[in-house]
C-alpha positions in Angstrom: 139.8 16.7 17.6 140.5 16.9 13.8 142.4 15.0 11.9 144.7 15.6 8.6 141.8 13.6 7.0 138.7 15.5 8.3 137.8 18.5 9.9 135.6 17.0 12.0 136.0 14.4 14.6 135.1 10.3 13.1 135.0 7.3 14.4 138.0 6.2 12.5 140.0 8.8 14.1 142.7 6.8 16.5 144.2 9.6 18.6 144.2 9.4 21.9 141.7 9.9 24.9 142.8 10.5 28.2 142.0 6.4 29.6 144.2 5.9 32.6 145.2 2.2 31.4 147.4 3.8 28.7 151.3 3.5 29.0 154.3 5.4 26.9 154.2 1.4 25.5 150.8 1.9 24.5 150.5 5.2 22.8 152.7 6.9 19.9 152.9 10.1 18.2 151.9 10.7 14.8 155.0 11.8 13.0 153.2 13.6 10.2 150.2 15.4 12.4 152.7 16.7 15.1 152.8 14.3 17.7 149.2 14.2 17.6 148.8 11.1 19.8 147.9 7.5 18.8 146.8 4.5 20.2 149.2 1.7 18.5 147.0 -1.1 18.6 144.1 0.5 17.6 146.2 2.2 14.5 147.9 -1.4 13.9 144.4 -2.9 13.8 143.5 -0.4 10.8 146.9 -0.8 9.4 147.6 2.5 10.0 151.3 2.5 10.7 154.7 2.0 9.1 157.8 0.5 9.4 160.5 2.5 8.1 164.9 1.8 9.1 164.2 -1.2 11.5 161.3 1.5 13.3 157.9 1.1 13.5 155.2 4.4 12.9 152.0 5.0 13.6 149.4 7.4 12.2 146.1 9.3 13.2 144.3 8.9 10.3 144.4 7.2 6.7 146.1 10.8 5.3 149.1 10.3 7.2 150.5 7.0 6.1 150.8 8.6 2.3 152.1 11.5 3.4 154.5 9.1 5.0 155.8 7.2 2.1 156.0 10.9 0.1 158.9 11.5 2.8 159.9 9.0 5.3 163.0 10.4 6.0 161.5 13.7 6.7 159.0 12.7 9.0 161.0 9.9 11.0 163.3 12.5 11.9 160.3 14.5 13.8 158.9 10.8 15.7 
């Protein structure tokens, strides 16, 4: 699976893979990337998240977080 970063597939990519430790407290959706999935403390660890009204956000891939802070208010609406 792709990315808003890459075509391709990477290593740095955080969304999720099916592992059957994962909880709705462990994974998020990407508000930019349409609820692509994300696992938050792998995202956190790459600082690939936001906090935005008191809520926290986490991204995909290093694109999202700009596209974030272009348009919060649009994307936390969709998260």
């Amino acid at each position: 699976m792709g990315s808003c970063c890459s075509s391709k597939t990477t290593t740095e990519d955080l969304t999720l893979t099916a592992r059957p430790e994962q909880t709705d407290d462990t994974i998020a959706r990407c508000p930019v990337m349409a609820g692509t999935p994300v696992v938050k403390v792998d995202a956190e660890a790459k600082g690939l998240f936001r906090d935005y009204n008191g809520q926290r956000y986490w991204f995909c891939c290093a694109g999202c977080g700009p596209a974030f802070d272009a348009d919060p208010a649009r994307y936390a609406v969709t998260a």
